[in-house]
C-alpha positions as a Markdown table, in Angstrom:
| # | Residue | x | y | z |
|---|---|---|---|---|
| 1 | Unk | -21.0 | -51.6 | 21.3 |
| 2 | Unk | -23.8 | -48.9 | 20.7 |
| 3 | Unk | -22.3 | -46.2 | 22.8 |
| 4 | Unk | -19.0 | -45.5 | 24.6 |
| 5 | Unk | -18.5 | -44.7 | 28.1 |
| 6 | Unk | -17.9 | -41.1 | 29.3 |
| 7 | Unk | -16.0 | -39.6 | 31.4 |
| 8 | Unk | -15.0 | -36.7 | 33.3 |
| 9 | Unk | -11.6 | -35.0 | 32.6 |
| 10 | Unk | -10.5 | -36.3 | 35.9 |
| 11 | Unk | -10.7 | -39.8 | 35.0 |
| 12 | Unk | -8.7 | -39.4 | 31.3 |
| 13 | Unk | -5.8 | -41.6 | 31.4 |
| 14 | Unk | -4.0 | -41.0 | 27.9 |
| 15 | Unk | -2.1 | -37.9 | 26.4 |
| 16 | Unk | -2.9 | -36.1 | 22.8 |
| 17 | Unk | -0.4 | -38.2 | 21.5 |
| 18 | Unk | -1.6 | -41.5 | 23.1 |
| 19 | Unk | -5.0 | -41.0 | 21.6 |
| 20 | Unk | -3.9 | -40.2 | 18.3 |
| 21 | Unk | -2.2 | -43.6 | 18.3 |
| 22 | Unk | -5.3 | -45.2 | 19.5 |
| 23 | Unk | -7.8 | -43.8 | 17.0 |
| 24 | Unk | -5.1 | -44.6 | 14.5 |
| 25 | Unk | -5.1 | -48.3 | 15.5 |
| 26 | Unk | -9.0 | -48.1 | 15.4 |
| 27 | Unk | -8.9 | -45.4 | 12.0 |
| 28 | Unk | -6.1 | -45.6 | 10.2 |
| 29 | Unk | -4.2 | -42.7 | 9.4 |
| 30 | Unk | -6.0 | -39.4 | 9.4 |
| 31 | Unk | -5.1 | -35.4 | 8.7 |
| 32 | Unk | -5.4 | -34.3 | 12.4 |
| 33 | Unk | -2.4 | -33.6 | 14.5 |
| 34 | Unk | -2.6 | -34.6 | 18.2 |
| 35 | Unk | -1.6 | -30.9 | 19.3 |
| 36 | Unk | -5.0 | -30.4 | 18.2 |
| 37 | Unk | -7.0 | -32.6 | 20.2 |
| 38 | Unk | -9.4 | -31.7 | 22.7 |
| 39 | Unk | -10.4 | -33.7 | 26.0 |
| 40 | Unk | -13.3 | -34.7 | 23.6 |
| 41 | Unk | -11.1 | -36.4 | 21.5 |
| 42 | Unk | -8.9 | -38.1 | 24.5 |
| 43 | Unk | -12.7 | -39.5 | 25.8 |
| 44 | Unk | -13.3 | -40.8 | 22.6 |
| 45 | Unk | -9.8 | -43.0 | 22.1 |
| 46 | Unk | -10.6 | -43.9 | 25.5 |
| 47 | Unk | -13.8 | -45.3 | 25.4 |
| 48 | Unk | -13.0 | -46.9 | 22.3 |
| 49 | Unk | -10.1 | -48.5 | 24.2 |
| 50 | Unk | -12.4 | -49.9 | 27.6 |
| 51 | Unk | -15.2 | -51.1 | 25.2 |
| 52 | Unk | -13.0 | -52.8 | 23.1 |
| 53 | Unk | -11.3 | -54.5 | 26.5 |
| 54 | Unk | -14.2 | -55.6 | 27.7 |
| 55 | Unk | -15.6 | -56.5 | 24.7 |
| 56 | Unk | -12.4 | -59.0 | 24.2 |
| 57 | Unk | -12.7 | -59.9 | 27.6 |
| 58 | Unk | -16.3 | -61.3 | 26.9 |
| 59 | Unk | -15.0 | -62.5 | 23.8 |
| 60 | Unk | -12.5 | -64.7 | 26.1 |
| 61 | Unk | -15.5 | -66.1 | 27.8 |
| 62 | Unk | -16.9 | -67.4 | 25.1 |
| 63 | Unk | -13.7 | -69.0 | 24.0 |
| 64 | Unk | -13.7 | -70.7 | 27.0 |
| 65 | Unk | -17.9 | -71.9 | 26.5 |
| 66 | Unk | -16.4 | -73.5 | 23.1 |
| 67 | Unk | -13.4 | -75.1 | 24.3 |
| 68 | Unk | -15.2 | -76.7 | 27.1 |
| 69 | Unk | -18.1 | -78.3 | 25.1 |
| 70 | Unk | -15.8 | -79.3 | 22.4 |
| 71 | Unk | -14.9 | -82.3 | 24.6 |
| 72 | Unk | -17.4 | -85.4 | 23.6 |
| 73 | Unk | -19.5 | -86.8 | 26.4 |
| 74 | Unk | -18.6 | -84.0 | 29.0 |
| 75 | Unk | -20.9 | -83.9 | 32.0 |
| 76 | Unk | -22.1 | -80.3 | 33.1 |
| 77 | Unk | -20.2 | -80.1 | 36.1 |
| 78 | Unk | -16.8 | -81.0 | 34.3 |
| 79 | Unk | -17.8 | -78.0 | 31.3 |
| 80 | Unk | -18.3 | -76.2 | 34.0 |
| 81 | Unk | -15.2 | -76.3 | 35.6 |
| 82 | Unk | -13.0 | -76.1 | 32.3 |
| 83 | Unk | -14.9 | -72.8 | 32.0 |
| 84 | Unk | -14.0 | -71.4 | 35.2 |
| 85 | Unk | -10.6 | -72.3 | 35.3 |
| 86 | Unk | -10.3 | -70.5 | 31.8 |
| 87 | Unk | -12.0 | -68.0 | 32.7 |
| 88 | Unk | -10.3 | -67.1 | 35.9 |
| 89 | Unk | -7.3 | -67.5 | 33.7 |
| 90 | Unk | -8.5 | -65.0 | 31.2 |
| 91 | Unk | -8.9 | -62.4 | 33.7 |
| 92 | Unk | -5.7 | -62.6 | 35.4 |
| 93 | Unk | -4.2 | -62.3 | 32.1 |
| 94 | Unk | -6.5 | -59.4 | 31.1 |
| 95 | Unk | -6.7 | -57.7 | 34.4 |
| 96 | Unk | -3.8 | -58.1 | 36.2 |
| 97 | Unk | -0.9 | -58.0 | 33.1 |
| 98 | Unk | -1.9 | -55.0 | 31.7 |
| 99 | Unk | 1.1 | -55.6 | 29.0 |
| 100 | Unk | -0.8 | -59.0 | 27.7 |
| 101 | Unk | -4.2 | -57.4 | 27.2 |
| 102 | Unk | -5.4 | -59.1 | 24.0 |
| 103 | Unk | -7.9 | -57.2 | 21.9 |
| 104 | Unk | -9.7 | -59.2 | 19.2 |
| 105 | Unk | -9.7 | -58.3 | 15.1 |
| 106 | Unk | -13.6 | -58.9 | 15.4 |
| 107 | Unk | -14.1 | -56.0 | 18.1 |
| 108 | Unk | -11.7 | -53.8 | 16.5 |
| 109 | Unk | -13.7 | -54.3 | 13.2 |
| 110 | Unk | -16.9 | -53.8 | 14.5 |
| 111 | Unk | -15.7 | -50.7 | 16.4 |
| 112 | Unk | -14.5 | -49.4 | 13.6 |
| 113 | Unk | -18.1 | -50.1 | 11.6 |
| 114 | Unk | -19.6 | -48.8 | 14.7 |
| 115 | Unk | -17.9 | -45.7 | 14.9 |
| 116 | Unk | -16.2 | -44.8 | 11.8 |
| 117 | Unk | -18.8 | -41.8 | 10.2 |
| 118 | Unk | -18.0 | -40.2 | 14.1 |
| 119 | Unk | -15.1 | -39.9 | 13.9 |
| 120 | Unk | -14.8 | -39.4 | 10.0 |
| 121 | Unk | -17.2 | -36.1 | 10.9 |
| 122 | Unk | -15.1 | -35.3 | 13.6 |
| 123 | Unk | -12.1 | -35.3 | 11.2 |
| 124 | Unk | -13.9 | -32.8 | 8.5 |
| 125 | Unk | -15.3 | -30.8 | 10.7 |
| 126 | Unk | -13.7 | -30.3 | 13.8 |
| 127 | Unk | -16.7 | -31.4 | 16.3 |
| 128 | Unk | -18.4 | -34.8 | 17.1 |
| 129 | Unk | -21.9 | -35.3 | 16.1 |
């Protein structure tokens, strides 16, 4: 969760106003209107966005790790299948049912941590550091 992904202006996905709503899930409220925001701004929300998906889609995994050894006396080959049969589950559910995407407090948090003084410096001065 070091750096975000970029991309070109071809491959943004959200309006001003959808990124506005996703750095003020990630933010909280801030003194910027979306009218303002640049394709800078839309690449930011929407890096935030994939690496937080991904990063609860990992996070899914190793749900699925703990639920399978929780079961005393489990052979490998039976933790082993628990975990692929959540895990396949987890990525239909993430993947394929876009509505159901589940993003974890913990990533968002550490997101935030992550990112906060970037965007806080974009905010008061109008350009990312």
């Amino acid at each position: 969760m070091g750096q975000l992904r970029k991309f070109t202006v071809n491959e943004l996905k959200y309006t001003k106003d959808e990124a506005k709503q996703i750095l003020t899930y990630f933010f909280g409220q801030f003194d910027l209107s979306s009218g303002s925001f640049t394709n800078e701004d839309i690449e930011f929300a929407q890096g935030l966005m994939v690496e937080a998906i991904d990063a609860s889609n990992k996070m899914s995994y190793v749900e699925g790790i703990f639920r399978a050894s929780a079961g005393p006396g489990s052979s490998i080959t039976s933790l082993a299948a628990k975990l692929v049969r959540h895990s396949l589950a987890s990525w239909w559910n993430n993947k394929k049912r876009e509505d159901k995407v589940e993003i974890y407090d913990i990533v968002k948090n550490q997101l935030k941590a992550n990112f906060r003084t970037v965007w806080a410096y974009r905010v008061s001065t109008g350009e990312f550091m």
